[in-house]
N, C-alpha and C positions, 0 to 999 in steps of 0.2 A: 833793363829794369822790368822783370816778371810781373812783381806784385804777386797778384790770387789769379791770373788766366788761367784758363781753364787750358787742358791738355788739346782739345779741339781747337780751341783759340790759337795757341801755342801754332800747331800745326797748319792751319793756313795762312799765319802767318810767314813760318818756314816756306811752304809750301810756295805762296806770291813770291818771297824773294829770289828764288831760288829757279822761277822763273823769268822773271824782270829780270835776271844777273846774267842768264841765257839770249831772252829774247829784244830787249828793251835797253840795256846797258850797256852796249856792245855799238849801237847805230843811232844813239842819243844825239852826236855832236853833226853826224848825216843829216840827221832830219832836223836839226835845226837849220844845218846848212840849206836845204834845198825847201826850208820854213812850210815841210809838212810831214806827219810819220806815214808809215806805210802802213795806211789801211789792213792789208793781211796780218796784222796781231790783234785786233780787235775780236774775229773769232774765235783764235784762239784763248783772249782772255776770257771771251763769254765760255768756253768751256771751262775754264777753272773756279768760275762761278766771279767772276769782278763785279758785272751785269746784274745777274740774280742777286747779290746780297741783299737781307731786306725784305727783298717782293716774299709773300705769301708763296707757297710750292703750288696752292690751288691755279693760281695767273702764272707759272714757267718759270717764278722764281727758287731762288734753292733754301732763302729763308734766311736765319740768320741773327742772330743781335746788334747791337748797334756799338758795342766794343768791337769784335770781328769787322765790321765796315770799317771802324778807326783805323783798326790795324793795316786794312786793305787800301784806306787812301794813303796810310803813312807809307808804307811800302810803294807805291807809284809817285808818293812825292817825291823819293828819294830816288827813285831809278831814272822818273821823268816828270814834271809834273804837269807836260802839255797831256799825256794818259789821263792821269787825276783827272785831268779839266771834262775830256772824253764821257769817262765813267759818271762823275756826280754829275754832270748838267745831263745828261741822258737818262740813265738811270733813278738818277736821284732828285734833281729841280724836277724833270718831268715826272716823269717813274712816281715819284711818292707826290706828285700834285694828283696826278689820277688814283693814285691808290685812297689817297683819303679825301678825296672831294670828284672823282667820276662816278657814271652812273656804272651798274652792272655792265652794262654792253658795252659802256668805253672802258675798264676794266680787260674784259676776256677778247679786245679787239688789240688792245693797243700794248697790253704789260708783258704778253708770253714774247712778245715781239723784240721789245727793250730789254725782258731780261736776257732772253740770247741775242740779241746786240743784232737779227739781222734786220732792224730798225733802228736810227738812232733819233734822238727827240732832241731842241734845243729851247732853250726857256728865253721870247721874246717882249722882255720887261721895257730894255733901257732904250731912252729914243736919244736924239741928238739934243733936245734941250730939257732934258727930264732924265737927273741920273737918281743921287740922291732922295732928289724930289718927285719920287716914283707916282707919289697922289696926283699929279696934275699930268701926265703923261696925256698928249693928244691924238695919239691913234685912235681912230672910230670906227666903230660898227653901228650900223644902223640897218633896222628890222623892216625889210622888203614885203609891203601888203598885198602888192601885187602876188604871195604867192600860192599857188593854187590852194583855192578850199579844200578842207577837207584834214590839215597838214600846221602845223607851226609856221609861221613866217621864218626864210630866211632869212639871212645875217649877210648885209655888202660892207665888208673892212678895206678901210683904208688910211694909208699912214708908216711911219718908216720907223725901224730899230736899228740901233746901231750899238757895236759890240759884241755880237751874238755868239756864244762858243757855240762849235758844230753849225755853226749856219749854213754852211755850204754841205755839208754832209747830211745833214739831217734829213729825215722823211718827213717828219712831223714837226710842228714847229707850234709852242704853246704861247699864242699871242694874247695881251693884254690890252684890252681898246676899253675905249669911254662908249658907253652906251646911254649916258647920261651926263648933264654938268655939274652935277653933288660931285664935285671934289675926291677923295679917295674912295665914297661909297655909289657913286658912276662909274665905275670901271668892272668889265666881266670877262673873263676867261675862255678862251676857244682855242680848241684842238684843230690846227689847219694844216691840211696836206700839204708839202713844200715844191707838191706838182699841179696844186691849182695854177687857172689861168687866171695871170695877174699877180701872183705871186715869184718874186725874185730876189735871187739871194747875191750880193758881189764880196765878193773875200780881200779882209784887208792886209795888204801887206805892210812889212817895215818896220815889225812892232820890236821893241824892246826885248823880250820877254817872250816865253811861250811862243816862240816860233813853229814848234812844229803844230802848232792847235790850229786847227781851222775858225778865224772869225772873221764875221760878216756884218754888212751893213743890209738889213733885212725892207725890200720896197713892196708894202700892199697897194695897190691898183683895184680895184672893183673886184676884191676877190671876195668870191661868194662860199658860204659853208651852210648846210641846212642848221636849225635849232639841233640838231643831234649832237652838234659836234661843241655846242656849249656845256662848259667846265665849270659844276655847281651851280647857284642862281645868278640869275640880274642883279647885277651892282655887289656883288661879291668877290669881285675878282681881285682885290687891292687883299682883302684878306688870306685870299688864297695865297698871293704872291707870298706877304709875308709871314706867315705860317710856315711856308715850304724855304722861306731864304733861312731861317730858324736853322732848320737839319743843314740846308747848304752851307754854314758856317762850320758847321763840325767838321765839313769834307775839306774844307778852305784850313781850318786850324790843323786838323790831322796830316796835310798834304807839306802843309809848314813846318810840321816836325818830321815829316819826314826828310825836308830839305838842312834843316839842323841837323839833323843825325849824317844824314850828308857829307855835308862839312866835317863835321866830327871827324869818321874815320877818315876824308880828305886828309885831312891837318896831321891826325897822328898820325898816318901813315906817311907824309910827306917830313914830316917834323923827325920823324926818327929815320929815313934814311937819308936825309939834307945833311951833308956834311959842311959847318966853315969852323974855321981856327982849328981845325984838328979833330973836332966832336960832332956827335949831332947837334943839331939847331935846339931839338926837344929837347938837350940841357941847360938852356940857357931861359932863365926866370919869367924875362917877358914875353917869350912865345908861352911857356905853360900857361903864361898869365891871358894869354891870348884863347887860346883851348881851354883854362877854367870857365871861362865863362860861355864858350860855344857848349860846354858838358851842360854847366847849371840848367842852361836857357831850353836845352834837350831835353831835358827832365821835369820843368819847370811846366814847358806848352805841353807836354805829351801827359802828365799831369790835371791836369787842366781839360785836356780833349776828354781822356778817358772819365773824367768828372761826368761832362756833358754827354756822354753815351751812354753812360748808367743811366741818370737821369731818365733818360730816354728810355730804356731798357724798364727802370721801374714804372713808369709810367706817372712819373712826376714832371713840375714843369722846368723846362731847361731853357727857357729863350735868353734870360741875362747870363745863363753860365755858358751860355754857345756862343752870346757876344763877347764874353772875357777871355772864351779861351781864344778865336778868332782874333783878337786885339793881339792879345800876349803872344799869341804864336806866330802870328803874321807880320810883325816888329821883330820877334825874337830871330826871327829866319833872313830876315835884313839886316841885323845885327852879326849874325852866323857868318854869312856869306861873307860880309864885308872883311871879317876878323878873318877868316879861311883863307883870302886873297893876302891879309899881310901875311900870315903864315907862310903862305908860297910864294910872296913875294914878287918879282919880275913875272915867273914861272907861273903865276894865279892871273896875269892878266892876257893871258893868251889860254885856247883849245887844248892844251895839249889836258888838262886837268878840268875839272871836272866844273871847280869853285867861281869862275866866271859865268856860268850856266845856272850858277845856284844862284846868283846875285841877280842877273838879269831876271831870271824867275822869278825872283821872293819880289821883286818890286812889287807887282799888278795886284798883289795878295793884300797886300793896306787897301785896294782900293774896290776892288770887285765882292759885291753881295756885300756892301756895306762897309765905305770907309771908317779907317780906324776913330774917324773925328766921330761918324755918325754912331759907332758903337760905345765910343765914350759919351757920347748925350744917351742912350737908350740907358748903360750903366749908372747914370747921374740919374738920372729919371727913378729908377728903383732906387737907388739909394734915398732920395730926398723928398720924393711926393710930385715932385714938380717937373712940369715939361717946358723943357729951352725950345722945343720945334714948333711952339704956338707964341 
């Protein structure tokens, strides 16, 4: 489904799969197995621009529209979606938190970095009793007077994340602490090296889903950062977060149709050489009926994403249409999966196929950068004037 892409569109789109079908598709079910991928494709994405989409060419990236990024999470959802996870929280939670709220110098320090990938950044929101309820999160910083005249006071954080994609990879790590007790307007924003002392990352194993992604449970200890490495003002950081989770949803729902699409040709291509009674399987009504609806829901989220990247691209506002498509497509791709497995049947619940990796995947996608509960109150909210979260 074309529509109006542009022929440049077109071609990196080509261009990503045809890569991922080389590099990424081939060691998909490895790196689940051994719940990490191998690092050495990372720079080679950041040469085909994964990294850079987006960033300004001034800061190392290669530029870009915000369809072209759709198409480029669709394409990692579908080859792998622990990559996706890679790319958007690096690139993009972090990557476009400094692009539109760092100063110049965090800018030309931190983005030529992330966008060739030989940095990776991880966005440190979620704590152990503050998912949803991101306003009240208790990490703290607090402004050391003790420091030299002359200089801004630094910043001692301290406090723990948990979930963190790239945690244990990451160099950089964008932490959210309370610097005050005003509720979501006491929380602010720092850019903290992930080789301060006091600063520790431990990687969780066992997960569902996205295995090959590295996450972590994130421990600050008395780790210190000058005022430099604070991201926009004092008590601004709850807005920063949610600002920037806005575009993470689009990576989230594009990642999701990529996982549909997935499915998709999993199914026909399984469907039509499955032979029982004599024929293929694909002749018989309730598999198609099974594939009509993996197609619709294909078309339907991918629809919907590319809504939300125009949007974006015109420079109108997209926050409820990056929640719809994020609902619709992150449902839709649990839906996929699940259908995929009947279609293959015995054969869908084991490695050998593809559709078992897509299910486990599409789980964590209802639930990370905003469950589907909490995008249906954000959706209720514009619809009707009124807010369920107070």
């Amino acid at each position: 489904m074309d529509l109006s892409l542009t022929e440049e569109q077109l071609a990196f789109r080509d261009l990503a799969r045809d890569f991922l079908e080389r590099e990424a598709v081939p060691h998909r079910m490895q790196w689940d197995h051994d719940e990490s991928v191998d690092l050495a494709i990372v720079p080679k994405m950041a040469q085909l621009g994964f990294f850079g989409l987006t960033i300004p060419e001034e800061y190392g990236g290669v530029g870009g529209d915000y369809v072209t990024y759709s198409l480029a999470m669709e394409e990692l959802g579908r080859a792998d979606s622990a990559l996706r996870g890679i790319v958007s929280v690096s690139s993009g939670l972090v990557g476009k938190s400094i692009l539109f709220h760092g100063s110049e110098e965090q800018k030309q320090e931190w983005l030529p970095q992330l966008a060739n990938a030989t940095k990776l950044g991880c966005f440190g929101l979620t704590e152990p009793g503050t998912g949803s309820d991101a306003g009240n999160l208790t990490s703290r910083a607090v402004a050391d007077p003790s420091t030299g005249s002359g200089r801004a006071a630094d910043w001692v954080i301290n406090g723990q994340k948990l979930f963190i994609t790239n945690g244990t990879w990451a160099d950089v790590a964008l932490v959210f602490a309370r610097t005050s007790d005003d509720g979501p307007r006491g929380v602010t924003a720092f850019l903290v090296p992930t080789d301060s002392p006091g600063f520790e990352a431990r990687e969780i194993k066992g997960k569902l889903g996205l295995r090959g992604q590295a996450t972590a449970e994130l421990f600050l200890h008395d780790v210190r950062v000058p005022d430099a490495a604070r991201l926009g003002e004092v008590g601004k950081g709850f807005k920063i977060a949610m600002s920037t989770l806005d575009k993470g949803r689009l990576a989230v729902a594009s990642g999701c149709v990529g996982i549909v699409q997935g499915c998709l040709e999993a199914s026909v291509a399984y469907a039509t050489q499955r032979q029982q009674f004599g024929k293929p399987i694909a002749s018989f009504q309730l598999v198609q009926d099974l594939i009509a609806d993996i197609s619709v829901d294909a078309d339907a989220a991918r629809l919907l994403a590319w809504r939300c990247a125009d949007l974006i691209d015109r420079g109108e506002p997209y926050g409820i249409a990056a929640s719809k498509a994020k609902l619709f497509a992150s449902e839709a791709a649990v839906r996929a999966a699940n259908n995929a497995i009947q279609v293959h049947g015995g054969a869908g619940y084991v490695d050998d196929f593809p559709v078992a990796k897509y299910l486990r995947d599409a789980r964590v996608m209802t639930l990370y950068e905003g469950t589907s509960q909490i995008q249906k109150l954000l959706i209720g909210r514009d619809e009707t004037g009124i807010s369920a979260f107070v």
